[in-house]
N, C-alpha and C positions, 0 to 999 in steps of 0.2 A: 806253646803259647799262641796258639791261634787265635785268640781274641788281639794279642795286640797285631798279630798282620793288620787281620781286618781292617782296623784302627791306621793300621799307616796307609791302605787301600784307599781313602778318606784323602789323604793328604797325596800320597800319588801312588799310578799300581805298580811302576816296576823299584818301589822299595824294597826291601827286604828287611824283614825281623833278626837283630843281631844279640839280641841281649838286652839286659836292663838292668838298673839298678835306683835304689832311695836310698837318698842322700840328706838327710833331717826334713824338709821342705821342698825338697824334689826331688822329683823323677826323671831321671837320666834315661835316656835310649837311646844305644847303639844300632844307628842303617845301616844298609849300602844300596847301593845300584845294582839291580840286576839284568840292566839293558847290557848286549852285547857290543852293539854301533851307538854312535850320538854323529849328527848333523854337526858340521863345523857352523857356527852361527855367525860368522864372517862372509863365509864362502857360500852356505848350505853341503858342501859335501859329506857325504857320507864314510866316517871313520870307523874299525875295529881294532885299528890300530893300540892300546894302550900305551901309553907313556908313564906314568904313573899315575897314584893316589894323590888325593887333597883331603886332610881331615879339617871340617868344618864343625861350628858350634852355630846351632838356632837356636832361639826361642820360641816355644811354640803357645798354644792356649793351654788353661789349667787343667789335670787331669786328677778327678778325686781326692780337691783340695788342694793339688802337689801344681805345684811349677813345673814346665816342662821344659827340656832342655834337649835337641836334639843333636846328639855327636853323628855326623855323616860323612864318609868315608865315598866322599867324591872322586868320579873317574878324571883324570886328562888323557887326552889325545893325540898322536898326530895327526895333524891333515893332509892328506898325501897330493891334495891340491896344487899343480905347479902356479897356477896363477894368483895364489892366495896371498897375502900379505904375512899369514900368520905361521909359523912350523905344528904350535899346539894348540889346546884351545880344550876348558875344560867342560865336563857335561853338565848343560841346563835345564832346570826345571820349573813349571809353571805355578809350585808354591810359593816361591822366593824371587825375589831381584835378585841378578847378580852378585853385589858386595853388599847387600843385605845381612841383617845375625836377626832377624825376628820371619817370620811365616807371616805372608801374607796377611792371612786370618786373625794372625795374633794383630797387626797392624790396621786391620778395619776395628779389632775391636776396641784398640786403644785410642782409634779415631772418636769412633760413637761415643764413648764414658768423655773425652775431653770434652765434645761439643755439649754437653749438658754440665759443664762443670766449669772454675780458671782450671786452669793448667797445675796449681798448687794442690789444690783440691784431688783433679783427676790424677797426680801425683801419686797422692798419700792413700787413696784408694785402690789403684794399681797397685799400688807399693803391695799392700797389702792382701792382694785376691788374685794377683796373677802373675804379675812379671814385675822384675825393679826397672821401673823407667822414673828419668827425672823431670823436672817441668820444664827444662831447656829441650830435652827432646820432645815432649808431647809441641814447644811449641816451633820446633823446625817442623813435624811431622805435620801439623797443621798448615803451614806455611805451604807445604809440597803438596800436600792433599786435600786439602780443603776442595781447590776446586772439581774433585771426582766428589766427593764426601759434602760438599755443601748445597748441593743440589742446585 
């Protein structure tokens, strides 16, 4: 399945292609990490240490039609840091916030359709073309972003 690396390539390079599946209206894809170290993002230190896995659920943008839903199979750490605050700390990437469940990209796009629409509106049309979001969330998401997205 080299087309869908590529594809995660896009979103960031050291994923990895685990599988997939369609599931009525979406398309399921299994990651993982195929970095060996991650930076403690407390400290900056540099970790190989594993600790365990974190399996995460995103949402990501449409893909031929389908909803996407990404299951990723995040690393944690320890940080061998004596001065650290933290013992673990798991690995970050620059698609996602933190305690984030959508992709960046999926969240500018649900930006753009809100600001040309209410919130009801951009609702029932997301509803329908891409991800289930509700109008309470398009209008936190506004609230937080507006000012990168309102220019």
């Amino acid at each position: 399945m080299l087309a869908m690396e590529e594809l995660l390539k896009l979103l960031d390079e050291s994923l990895q292609y685990n599988g997939h599946e369609i599931q009525g209206e979406e398309l399921i894809m299994r990651v993982s990490s195929k970095r060996e170290m991650a930076n403690c993002p407390y400290c900056g230190e540099p970790s190989g240490q594993i600790h365990s896995r974190k399996n995460r659920t995103l949402k990501d943008l449409p893909m031929q039609g389908k909803k996407v839903k990404l299951l990723l199979a995040q690393k944690k750490y320890f940080c061998k840091s004596k001065a650290c605050t933290k013992t673990t700390f798991v690995e970050r990437f620059d698609f996602f916030e933190s305690k984030a469940t959508k992709t960046n990209r999926l969240q500018e796009e649900i930006l753009r359709v809100a600001l040309t629409q209410s919130s009801v509106a951009a609702s029932r049309y997301l509803r329908n073309s891409m991800v289930d979001v509700g109008k309470s969330t398009i209008c936190e998401m506004l609230k937080k972003g507006c000012n990168e997205y309102c220019g």
